[in-house]
Structure formats: structure tokens, C-alpha cells
N, C-alpha and C positions, 0 to 999 in steps of 0.2 A: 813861504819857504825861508831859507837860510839867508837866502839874499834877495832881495828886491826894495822896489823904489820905496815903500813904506818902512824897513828897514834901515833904508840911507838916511832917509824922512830925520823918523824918529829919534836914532841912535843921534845924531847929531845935531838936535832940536834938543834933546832931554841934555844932553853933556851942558849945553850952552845957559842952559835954564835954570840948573840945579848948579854949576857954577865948578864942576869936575874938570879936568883934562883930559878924559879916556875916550872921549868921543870925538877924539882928532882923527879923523878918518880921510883917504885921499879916493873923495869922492868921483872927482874927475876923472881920473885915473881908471877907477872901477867901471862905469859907465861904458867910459870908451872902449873898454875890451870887453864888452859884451858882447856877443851875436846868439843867434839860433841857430842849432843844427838837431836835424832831425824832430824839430816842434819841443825842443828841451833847449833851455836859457842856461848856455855856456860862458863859458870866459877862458878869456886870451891866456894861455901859461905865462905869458912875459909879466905878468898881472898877479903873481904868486905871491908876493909879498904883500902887496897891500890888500889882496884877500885876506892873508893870515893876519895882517896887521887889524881888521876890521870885525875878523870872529874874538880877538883878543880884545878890544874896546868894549865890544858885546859882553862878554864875560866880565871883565874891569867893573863896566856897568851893573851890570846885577848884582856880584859883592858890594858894591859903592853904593849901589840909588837902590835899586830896587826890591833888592834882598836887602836892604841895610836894616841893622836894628832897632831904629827907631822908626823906619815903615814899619816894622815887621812890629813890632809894638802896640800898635795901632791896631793892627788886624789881631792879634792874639787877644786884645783888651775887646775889638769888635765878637771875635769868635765867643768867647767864655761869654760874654754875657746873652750873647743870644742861645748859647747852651744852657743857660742857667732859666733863661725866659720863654723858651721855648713851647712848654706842657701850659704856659698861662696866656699866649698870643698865638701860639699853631703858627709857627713859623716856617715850619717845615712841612705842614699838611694843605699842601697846593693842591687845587680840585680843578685847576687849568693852567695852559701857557700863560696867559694874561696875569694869574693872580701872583707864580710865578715873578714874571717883567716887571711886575708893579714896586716887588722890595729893592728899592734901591735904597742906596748907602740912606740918602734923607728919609726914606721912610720908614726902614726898620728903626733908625736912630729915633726918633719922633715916637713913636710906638717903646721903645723900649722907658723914654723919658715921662710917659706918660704910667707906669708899671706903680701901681700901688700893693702894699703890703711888706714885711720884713722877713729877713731870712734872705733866701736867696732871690727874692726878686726885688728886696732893698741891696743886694750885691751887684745886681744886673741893670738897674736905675743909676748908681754908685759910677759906675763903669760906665755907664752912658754916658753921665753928666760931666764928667772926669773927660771926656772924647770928646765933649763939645766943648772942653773951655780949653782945649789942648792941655791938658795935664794928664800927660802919658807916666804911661809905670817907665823905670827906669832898667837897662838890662846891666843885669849885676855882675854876671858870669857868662862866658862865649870860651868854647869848645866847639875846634872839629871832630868827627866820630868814626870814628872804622864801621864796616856795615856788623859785625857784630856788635859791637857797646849800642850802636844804633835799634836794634831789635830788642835788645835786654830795657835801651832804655822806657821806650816807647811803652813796654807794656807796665811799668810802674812809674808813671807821670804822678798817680794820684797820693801814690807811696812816696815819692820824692819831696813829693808839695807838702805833705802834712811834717813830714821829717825838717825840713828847712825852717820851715814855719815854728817848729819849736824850740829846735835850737838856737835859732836867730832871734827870739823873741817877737817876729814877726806878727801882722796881721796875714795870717791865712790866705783870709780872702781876697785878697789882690796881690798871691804871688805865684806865678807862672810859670812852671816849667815847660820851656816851647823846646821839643825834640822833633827837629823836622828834614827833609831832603827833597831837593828840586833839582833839576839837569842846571849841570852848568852853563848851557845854553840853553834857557827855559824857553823858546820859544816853539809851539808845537812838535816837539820833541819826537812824536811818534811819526808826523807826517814826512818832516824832512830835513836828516841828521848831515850834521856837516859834511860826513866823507861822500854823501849825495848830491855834492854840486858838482859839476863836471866843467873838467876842462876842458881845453884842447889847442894841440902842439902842430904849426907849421909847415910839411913838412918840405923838403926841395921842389919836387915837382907841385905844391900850389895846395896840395890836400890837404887835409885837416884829420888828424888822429885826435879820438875822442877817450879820457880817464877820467878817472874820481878822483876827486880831493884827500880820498887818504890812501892812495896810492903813490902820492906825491909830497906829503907833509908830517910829522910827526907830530904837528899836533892836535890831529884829526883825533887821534884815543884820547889826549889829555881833554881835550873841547867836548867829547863825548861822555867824559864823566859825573856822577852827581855829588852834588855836594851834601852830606850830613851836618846838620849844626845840632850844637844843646845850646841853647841860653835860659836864661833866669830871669827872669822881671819881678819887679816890687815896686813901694810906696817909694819915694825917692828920700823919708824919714829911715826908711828900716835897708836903706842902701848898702849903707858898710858891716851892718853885722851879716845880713846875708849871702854879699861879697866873700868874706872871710867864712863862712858856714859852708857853702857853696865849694870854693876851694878847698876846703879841706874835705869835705863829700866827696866831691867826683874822681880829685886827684888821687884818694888815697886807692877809688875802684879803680883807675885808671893805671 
């Protein structure tokens, strides 16, 4: 869920590792005002701030580490080339759970570096070999998106890329239009949304009144929002002409 010990765990494991400050969390704090009631993992109201102060390091975190653009890099240079190698290794034609399990990062990488022929499976080889010596495309351009420019953009990704690619004098093939959206609290979003943790308030005689979290905080809707990004990726040679292509592109839709 929203909160629990792998949560505490991680969130302030990753802050410490990756070398951020947003995962200053008051762990202790948290902890201590937890109880059960009713077989649902409540927490103290006295405890309201440093709840909120902990769904915000979460958020922090995702912009920062885990949505950051040079993750996101990674994965966009991993996606295209396995879209591109796809129809020549059946990457996506699983005949079991096992065969499935078996793609992890190392062995679709392995498999794609091993890709003979030119065109697009020397594009997808290209991308491979570029991911194993860590030389990432560079993100040229970063836009957020209103959910309309988001829909308009998505369906001309492939129209965007040929367009940039020409005006910038670009290599084509390794420049990336990534128009994407994930919750601003990407963590299983559908199971269990922040205004789903539950409080509960003291009351004179000894009881315990039980609420939700966005009964009590404003920023249960901003924490339930998603984020839209556009960014651009390329060679990190053809960085500033596409830079300046790119801006002048989206701004002028914009």
C-alpha cells in the first residue's frame, strides 16, 4: 500500500544511496502511531504531518531518482530497440510464464547485442551496445503536458521524430520523442490511493474515530495526480541543434 515497512525501507534506502535529501523521513515518528483497528493499518492524527511530510519525499523521489531523465533514458533507448528487434528474436511471443521470467534486463541485452544485419536491427544492436558502455542519448527538451497536448502528442510521436530529425540535421535514428504519464505516486496506484490510509482521532472518553486521509489534508488530490512529461532524447553530437529545434517545435504548438 501507501504506507508500510517496505516503503519506510526503501524510500529512505534509495534517498541515502542515490545521494538526494528528499527521503528525510520521520520514521520513528511514523511507526509509533500506528495501530490496527478493525484489521486495517491506521495511524495516529497527532501523526499528520509527518504522514504528509513522507507522501511528499515519495513524490520528490520520483521526479528526482526514479522518473529522472537519465533513468528514463535508459528505458526509452531499452524500449525502441527492442521494438525495432522484436519481429527478428519474438520478444514478445511468449509460449509460457518461464519463457516470459527468463527476459531479464541481461538477457534481452545479450540477445539484442548478438542482432546481425543493417537497417533497423543494426539500429537496435546500435542501442544495445550504446546501453552497455553507458552512453545514453542525451534529453534535449523536458515539457510538462496538460492532458490534451498529452493525447495529441502521443499519437504523432513518429511525425515528431522524422520532423526534428530534419530540421536539426539529426541522426533520426537515435532521436526519441518519449511522451509519457505515470501517477505522481506511482506506486500501485489502483490498489491503494493516498486518501485510502486511514486515520484516526482520540476521542475524550478513550474511543477512536476512524477518517481518510483526504478528508483531512489537501494534498491528498495534488498527490493523486499524474504527471505528463514530453522530452526528447539524441546523440549527445546533435544535442544543441535539436535543443533549439525542439523549442522552437513544441513552444510555438504550445
Amino acid at each position: 500500500g501507501q504506507f508500510s515497512a517496505d516503503t519506510l525501507d526503501y524510500l529512505v534506502r534509495d534517498s541515502y544511496y542515490t545521494g538526494v535529501e528528499y527521503g528525510r523521513v520521520d520514521v520513528r515518528r511514523l511507526i509509533d502511531s500506528v495501530d490496527v483497528l478493525d484489521d486495517v493499518l491506521s495511524m495516529d492524527m497527532t501523526a499528520l504531518y509527518a504522514l504528509e511530510a513522507f507522501l511528499i519525499a515519495r513524490y520528490e523521489m520520483f521526479k528526482a531518482v526514479y522518473f529522472h531523465r537519465t533513468v528514463r533514458a535508459a528505458s526509452v533507448m531499452l524500449i525502441r530497440a527492442m521494438e525495432l528487434a522484436d519481429e527478428a528474436l519474438s520478444l514478445t511471443d511468449f509460449k509460457s510464464l518461464d519463457d516470459y521470467l527468463n527476459l531479464d534486463d541481461e538477457r534481452v541485452l545479450s540477445m539484442l547485442l548478438t542482432l546481425e544485419g543493417g537497417g533497423e536491427l543494426e539500429t537496435a544492436r546500435r542501442m544495445a551496445e550504446m546501453l552497455r558502455s553507458r552512453r545514453l542519448l542525451k534529453c534535449a527538451y523536458e515539457r510538462f503536458l496538460g492532458e490534451g497536448e498529452l493525447q495529441d502528442l502521443k499519437l504523432r510521436v513518429e511525425e515528431l521524430e522524422e520532423t526534428l530529425a530534419e530540421r536539426a540535421g539529426a541522426d533520426g535514428r537515435f532521436l526519441i520523442v518519449d511522451v509519457s504519464t505515470a501517477p505522481s505516486v506511482p506506486y500501485n496506484p489502483g490498489r491503494s490511493r493516498p486518501e485510502e490510509i486511514r486515520l484516526f482521532i482520540r476521542e475524550a472518553d478513550g474511543s477512536r474515530r476512524c477518517l481518510n486521509f483526504s478528508e483531512v489534508s489537501p494534498l491528498a488530490s495534488v498527490l493523486l495526480g499524474y504527471i505528463n512529461i514530453l522530452r526528447v532524447y539524441c546523440r549527445a553530437e546533435d544535442l544543441n541543434a535539436v535543443r533549439g529545434e525542439a523549442r522552437r517545435l513544441f513552444e510555438a504548438e504550445g
